[in-house]
C-alpha positions in Angstrom: -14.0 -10.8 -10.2 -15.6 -10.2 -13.6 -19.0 -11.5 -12.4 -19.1 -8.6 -10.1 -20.4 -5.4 -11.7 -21.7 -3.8 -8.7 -21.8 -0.1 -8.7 -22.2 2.8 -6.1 -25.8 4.7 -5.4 -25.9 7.9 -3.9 -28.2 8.6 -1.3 -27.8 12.0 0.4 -25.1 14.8 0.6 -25.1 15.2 -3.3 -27.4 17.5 -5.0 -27.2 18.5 -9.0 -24.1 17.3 -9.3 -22.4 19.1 -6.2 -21.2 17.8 -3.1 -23.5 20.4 -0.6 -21.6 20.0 3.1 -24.2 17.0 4.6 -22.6 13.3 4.9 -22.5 11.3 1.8 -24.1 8.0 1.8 -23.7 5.4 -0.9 -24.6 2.0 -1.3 -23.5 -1.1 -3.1 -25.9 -3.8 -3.8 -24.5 -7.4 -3.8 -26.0 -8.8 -6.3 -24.5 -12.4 -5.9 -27.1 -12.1 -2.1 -30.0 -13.3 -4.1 -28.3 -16.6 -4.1 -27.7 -16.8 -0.4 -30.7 -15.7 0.6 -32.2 -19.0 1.8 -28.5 -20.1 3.3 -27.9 -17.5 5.1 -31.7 -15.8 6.3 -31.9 -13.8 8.9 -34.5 -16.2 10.3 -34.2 -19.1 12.1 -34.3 -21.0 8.5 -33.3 -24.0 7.1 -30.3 -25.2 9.2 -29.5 -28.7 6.6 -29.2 -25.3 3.6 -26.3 -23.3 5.7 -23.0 -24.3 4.3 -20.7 -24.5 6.9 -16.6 -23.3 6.3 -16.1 -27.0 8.2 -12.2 -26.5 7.9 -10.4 -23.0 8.2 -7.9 -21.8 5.4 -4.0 -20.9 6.1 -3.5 -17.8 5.8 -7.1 -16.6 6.1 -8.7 -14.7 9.2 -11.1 -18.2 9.1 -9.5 -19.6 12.5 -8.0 -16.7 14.5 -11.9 -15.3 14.0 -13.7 -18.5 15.0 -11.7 -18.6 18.1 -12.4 -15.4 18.8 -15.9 -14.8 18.0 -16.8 -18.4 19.7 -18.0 -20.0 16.1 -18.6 -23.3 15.4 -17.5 -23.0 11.4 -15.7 -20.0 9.9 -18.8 -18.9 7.7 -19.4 -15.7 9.1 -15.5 -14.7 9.3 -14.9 -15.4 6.1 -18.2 -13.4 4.8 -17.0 -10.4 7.4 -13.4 -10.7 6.4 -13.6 -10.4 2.8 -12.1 -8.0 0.6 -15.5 -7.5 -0.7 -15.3 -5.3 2.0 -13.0 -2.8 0.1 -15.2 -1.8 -2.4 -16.9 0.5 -0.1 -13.8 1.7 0.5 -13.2 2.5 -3.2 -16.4 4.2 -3.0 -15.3 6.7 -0.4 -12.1 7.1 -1.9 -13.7 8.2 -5.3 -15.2 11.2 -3.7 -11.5 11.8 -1.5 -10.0 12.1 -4.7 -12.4 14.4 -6.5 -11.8 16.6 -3.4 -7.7 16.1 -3.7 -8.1 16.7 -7.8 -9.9 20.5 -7.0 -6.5 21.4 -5.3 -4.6 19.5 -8.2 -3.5 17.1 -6.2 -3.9 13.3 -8.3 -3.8 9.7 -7.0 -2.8 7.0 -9.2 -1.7 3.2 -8.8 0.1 0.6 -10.6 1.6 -2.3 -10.5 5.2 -3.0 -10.4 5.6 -6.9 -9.6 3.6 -10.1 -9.7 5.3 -13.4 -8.4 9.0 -13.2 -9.6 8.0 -10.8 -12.7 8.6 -7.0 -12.7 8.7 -4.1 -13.9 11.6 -3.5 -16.2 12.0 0.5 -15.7 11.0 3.2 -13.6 7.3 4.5 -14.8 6.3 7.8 -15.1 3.2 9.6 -13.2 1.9 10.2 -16.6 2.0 6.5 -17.7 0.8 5.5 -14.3 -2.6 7.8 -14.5 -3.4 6.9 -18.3 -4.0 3.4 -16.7 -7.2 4.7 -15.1 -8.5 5.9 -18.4 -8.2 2.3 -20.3 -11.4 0.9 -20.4 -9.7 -3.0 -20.2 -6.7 -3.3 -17.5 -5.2 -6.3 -17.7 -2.4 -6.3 -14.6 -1.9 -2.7 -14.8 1.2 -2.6 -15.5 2.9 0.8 -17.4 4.9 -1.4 -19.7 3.8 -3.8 -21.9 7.1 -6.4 -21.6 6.6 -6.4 -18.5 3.2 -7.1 -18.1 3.5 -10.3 -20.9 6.1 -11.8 -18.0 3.4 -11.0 -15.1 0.3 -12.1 -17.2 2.6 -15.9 -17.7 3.4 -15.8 -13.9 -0.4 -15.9 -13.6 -1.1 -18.5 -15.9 1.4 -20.4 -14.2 -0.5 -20.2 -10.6 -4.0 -20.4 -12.6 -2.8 -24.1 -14.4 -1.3 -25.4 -11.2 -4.4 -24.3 -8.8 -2.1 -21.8 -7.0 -2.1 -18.3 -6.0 0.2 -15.5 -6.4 1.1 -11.9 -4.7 3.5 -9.1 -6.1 3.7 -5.3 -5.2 1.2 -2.2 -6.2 2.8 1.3 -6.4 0.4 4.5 -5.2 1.7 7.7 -6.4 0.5 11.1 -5.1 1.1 13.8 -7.3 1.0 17.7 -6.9 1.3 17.8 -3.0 2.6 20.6 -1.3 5.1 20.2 1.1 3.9 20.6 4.8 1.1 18.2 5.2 1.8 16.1 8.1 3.9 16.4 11.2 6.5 15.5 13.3 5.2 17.0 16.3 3.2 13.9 17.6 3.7 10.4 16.9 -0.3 9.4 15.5 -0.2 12.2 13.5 2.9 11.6 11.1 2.0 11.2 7.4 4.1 8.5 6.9 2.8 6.3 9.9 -1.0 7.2 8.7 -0.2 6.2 5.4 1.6 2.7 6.4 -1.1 2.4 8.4 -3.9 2.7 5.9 -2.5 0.8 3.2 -1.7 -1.7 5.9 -5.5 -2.6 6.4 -5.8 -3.6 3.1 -6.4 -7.5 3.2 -3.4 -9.7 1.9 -0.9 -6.2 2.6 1.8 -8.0 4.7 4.2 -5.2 4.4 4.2 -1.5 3.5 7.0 0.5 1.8 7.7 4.4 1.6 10.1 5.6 -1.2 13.2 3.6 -1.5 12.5 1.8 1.5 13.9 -1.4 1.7 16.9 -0.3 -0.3 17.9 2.1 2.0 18.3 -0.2 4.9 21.4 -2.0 3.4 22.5 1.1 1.5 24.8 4.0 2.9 23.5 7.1 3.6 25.4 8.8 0.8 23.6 7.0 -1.6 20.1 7.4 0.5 19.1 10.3 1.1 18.2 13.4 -1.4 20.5 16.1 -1.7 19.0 19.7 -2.1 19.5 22.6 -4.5 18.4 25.5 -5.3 17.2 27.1 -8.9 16.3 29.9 -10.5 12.6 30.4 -11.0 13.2 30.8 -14.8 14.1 27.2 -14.3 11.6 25.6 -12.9 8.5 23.8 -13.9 4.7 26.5 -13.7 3.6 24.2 -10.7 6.5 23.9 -8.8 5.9 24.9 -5.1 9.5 26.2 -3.9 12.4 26.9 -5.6 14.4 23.6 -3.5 15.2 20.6 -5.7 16.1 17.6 -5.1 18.1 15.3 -8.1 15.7 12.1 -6.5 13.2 10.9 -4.4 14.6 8.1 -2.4 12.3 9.4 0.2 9.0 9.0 -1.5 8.0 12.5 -1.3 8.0 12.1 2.9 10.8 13.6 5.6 9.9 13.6 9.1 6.8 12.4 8.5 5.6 15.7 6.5 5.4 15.9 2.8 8.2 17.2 1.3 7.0 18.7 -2.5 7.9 15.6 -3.9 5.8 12.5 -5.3 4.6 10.7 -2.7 5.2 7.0 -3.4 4.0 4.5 -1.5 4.2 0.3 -2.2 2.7 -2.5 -0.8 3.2 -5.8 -0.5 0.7 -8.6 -1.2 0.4 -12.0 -0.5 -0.9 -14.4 -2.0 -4.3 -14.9 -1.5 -5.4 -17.5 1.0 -8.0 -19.4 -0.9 -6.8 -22.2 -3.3 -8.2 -24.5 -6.0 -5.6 -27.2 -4.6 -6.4 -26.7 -0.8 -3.6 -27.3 1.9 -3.6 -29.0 4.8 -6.4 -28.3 7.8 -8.0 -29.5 10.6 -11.8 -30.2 10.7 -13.8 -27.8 13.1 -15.9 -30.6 14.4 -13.7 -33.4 14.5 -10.1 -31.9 14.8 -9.0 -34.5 12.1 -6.6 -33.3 9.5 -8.2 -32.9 5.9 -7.9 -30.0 3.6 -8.9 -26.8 4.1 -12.3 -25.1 2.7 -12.6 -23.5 -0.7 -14.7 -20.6 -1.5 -14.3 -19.2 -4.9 -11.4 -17.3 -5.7 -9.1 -15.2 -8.5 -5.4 -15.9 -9.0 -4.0 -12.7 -8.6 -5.5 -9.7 -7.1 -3.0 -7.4 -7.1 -4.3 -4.9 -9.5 -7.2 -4.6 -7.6 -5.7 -4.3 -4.4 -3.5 -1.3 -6.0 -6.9 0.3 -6.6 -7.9 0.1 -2.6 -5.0 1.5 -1.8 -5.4 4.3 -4.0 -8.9 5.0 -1.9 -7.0 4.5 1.6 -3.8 7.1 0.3 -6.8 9.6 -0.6 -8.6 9.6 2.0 -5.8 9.6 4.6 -4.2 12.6 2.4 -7.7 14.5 2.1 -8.3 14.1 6.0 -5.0 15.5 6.5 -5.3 18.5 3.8 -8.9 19.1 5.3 -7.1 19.3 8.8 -4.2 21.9 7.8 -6.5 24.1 5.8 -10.3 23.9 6.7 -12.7 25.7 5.5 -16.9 25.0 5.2 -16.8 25.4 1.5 -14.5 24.2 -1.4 -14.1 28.0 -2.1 -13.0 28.5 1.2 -10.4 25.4 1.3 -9.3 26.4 -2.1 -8.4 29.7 -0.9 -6.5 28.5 1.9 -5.0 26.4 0.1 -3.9 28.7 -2.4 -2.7 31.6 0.3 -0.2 28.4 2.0 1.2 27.8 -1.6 2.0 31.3 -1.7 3.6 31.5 1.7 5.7 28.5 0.8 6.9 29.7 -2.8 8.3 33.1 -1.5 11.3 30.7 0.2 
């Protein structure tokens, strides 16, 4: 939300500027805590000043957790999990993608639906990584049109007390083909990837490429044929002299990166706390009444498109640092660089 202007403090592993090998530790103050302090002390306290969660939301972790955990209200689920939580995520995934950017690899979101509005046209990686450098985003979305159409279908749910989802696009671009495998099962990019995008609250699905197309389309029209060209043809940063006229793939066969774009979408739900409440049941009495409200945006999806930029990085950056090692950036690089020769002599 706007009200939150937290930033992230580095403690250790940076010096002058350089990364220098040690873990990196970062903090982010809360600064909303100061108004909880006397709710929620770590002393015994006040009990009449807590302010119980007395009646769990749908869709929200508030009763599933409660059960679990053996609580009375769903305050500390709720606090535990928020997508507060993410921002420490974003943190990490800043530094991921300053590692990724030394090997010119980039990560870059956008978003290409909210409610029943979307994106008009395919978007370039160029349009999608001048979003980053706006100073005001409003549902970062490449194309103006279509973001009018989005910004209404938010309006819409803000009038009416509602929520509303859509679908974030994270594009990796400059990857080598290789990273991955399809040796073992947990190690497959594509399944890593799902995976990490997955644990972003509110993700209810995850897609790769072209998906959910391709399961009610015909092969022929699926997958990515291959060709061959000239060097004189191709582009300076090209890794191999294979094409392909598409990427229905998303940049991923076999679950190993394939030279192409990696694209990956997910897909958010609505969030689960609403200024019209629906229907609960009361933690003490078991009566039916409305669920809690906490306070809450409209549409998070631009944000959430922003996590998932920091869980693709860091899941691609684990995997890089995996194939090619090193104890120095000099060192990576130049494995790195001695693999993109290997794989451009084909």
């Amino acid at each position: 939300m706007r009200i939150e202007r937290d930033s992230a403090h580095i403690l250790s592993g940076v010096r002058h500027g350089h990364t220098i090998g040690s873990p990196i530790a970062m903090t982010l103050a809360n600064r909303d805590w100061k108004n909880w302090e006397e709710i929620l002390p770590v002393e015994p306290g006040d009990p009449s000043k807590h302010k119980a969660v007395a009646s769990p939301r749908p869709g929200h972790a508030d009763l599933a957790g409660a059960l679990k955990y053996d609580f009375p209200d769903a305050r500390y689920i709720l606090e535990r999990a928020s997508a507060r939580e993410s921002a420490a995520r974003v943190a990490c995934g800043a530094v991921a993608k300053m590692l990724l950017r030394a090997l010119g690899v980039a990560v870059a979101s956008h978003v290409t639906r909210v409610g029943s509005a979307e994106l008009s046209r395919p978007a370039t990686f160029a349009e999608i990584a001048a979003l980053a450098q706006r100073e005001d985003v409003l549902l970062a979305c490449v194309d103006p049109e279509s973001e009018a159409r989005m910004k209404a279908e938010v309006d819409l749910a803000l009038r009416s007390g509602d929520t509303i989802g859509g679908i974030f696009e994270v594009v990796v671009h400059g990857l080598p083909p290789g990273i991955g495998t399809h040796v073992n099962w947990d190690e497959r990019l594509d399944g890593l990837l799902a995976q990490a995008v997955m644990s972003l609250q509110a993700v209810k699905a995850v897609e790769l490429g072209r998906g959910v197309t391709a399961a009610h389309s015909p092969g022929s029209q699926v997958h990515d044929t291959i060709g061959y060209a000239p060097a004189s043809e191709l582009p300076a940063d090209a890794f191999t002299r294979f094409t392909r006229e598409q990427n229905n793939a998303g940049g991923l066969e076999g679950g190993i990166s394939n030279g192409e774009d990696l694209v990956i979408r997910g897909y958010l739900k609505p969030i689960s706390t609403l200024r019209r409440p629906l229907g609960s049941v009361s933690f003490e009495t078991r009566e039916a009444t409305k669920a809690s409200y906490e306070r809450s945006d409209v549409c998070v999806v631009p944000a959430a498109g922003v996590a998932a930029e920091a869980m693709v990085a860091l899941t691609v950056a684990r995997c890089v640092l995996e194939k090619f090692g090193g104890d120095s950036l000099k060192e990576l690089r130049r494995n790195y660089a001695g693999y993109c020769d290997q794989i451009r002599s084909y």
